[in-house]
C-alpha positions as CSV (number, residue, x, y, z in Angstrom):
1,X,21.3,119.5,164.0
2,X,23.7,119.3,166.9
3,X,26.7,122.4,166.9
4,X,29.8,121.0,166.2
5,X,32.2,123.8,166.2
6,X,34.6,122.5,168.8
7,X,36.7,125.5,168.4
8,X,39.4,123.4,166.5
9,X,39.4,121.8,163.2
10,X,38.9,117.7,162.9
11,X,42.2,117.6,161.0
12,X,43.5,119.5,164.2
13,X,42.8,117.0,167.0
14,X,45.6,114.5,167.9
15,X,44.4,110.5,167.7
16,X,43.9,110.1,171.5
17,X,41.5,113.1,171.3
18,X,39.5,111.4,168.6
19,X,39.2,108.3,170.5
20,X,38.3,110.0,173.2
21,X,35.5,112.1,171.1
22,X,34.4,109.0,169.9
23,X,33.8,107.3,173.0
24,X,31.9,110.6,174.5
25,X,30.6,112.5,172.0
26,X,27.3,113.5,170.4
27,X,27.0,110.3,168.0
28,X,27.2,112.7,164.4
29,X,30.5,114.1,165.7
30,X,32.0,110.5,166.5
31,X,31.7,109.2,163.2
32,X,33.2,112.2,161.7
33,X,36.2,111.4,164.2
34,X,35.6,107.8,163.0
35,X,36.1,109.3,159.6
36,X,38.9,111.0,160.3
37,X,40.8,108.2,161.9
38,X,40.1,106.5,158.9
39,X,41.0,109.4,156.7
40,X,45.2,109.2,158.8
41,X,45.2,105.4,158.5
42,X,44.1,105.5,155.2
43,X,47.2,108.1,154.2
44,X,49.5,106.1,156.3
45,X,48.7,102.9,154.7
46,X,49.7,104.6,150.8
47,X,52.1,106.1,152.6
48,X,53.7,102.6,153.5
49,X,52.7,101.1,150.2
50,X,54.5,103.8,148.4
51,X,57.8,102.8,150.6
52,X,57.1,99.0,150.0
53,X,56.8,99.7,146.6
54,X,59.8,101.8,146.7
55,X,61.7,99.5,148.4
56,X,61.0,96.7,146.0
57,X,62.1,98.2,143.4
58,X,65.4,99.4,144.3
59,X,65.5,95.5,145.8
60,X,64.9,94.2,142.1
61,X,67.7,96.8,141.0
62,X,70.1,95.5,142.9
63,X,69.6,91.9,142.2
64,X,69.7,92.3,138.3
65,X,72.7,94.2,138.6
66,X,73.8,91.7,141.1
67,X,73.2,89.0,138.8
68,X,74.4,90.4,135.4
69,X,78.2,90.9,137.2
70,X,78.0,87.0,138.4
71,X,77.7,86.3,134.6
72,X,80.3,88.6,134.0
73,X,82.3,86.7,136.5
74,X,81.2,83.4,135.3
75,X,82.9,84.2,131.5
76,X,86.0,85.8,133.2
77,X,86.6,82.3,134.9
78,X,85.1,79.9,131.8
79,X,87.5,81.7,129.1
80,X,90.8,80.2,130.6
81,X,89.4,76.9,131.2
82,X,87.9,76.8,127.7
83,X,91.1,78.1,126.7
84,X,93.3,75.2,128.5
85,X,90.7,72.7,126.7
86,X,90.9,74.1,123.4
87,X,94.9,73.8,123.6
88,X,95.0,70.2,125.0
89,X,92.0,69.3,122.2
90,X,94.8,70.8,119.4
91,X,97.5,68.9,121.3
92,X,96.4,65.8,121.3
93,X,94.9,65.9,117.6
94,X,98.2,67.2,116.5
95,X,100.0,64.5,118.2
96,X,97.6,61.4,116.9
97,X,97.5,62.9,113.1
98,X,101.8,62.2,112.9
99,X,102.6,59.4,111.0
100,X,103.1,56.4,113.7
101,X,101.4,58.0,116.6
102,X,97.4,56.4,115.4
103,X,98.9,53.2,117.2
104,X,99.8,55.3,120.3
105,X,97.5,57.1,123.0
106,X,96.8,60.4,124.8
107,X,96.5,61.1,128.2
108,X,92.6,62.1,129.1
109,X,91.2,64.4,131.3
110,X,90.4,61.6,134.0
111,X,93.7,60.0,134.4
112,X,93.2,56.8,131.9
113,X,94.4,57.4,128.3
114,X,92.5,57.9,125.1
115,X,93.5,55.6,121.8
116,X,94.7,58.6,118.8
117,X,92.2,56.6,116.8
118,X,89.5,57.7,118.7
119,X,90.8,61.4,119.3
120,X,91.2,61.6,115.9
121,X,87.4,60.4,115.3
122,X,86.6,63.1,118.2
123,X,88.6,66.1,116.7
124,X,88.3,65.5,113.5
125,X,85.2,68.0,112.6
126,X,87.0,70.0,115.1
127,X,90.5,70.5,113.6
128,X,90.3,69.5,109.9
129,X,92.8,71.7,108.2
């Protein structure tokens, strides 16, 4: 069995000196520099993994938090349009259900006008009182 007490530990030696042991030394001693090479990437590699991992979950954080205030957004700007429909829906119901006015129209949403008979058939479900 070849000595290999270098005077320094494996764990001690920089990379270039590994490579370099590998390249010149005794054949046993360059694969435990082999090893040990293997041993660092190895810890860098979980070291990485652990930061990817990391990473992505703060990523995914974000996004659900990201997402669940664009809902919140969403219902703060839906509400007053609802709000204006639900008005102009009791509007025009109220208007066509007067005595006289089922002969008459209401104004739609696109520009052209809605006979009270068919509001009424619409709304009726709606605004029965």
């Amino acid at each position: 069995m070849p000595n290999l007490n270098f005077g320094k530990d494996i764990r001690e030696l920089a990379d270039d000196e590994l490579f370099r042991h590998i390249n010149n030394a005794q054949p046993d001693f360059a694969a435990l520099c082999e090893y040990e090479l293997l041993r660092r990437l190895a810890i860098k590699n979980e070291e990485s993994s652990k930061r990817f991992a990391w990473w992505s979950l703060s990523i995914s954080v974000v996004a659900i938090l990201i997402a669940f205030y664009q809902a919140q957004l969403s219902k703060i700007q839906v509400v007053p349009i609802l709000q204006g429909q639900q008005k102009n829906e009791r509007q025009a119901y109220e208007f066509c259900k007067e005595p006289g006015n089922k002969e008459q129209s209401w104004p739609g949403a696109e520009g052209g006008r809605i006979p009270c008979l068919e509001v009424l058939e619409m709304l009726k479900n709606k605004f029965q009182t």
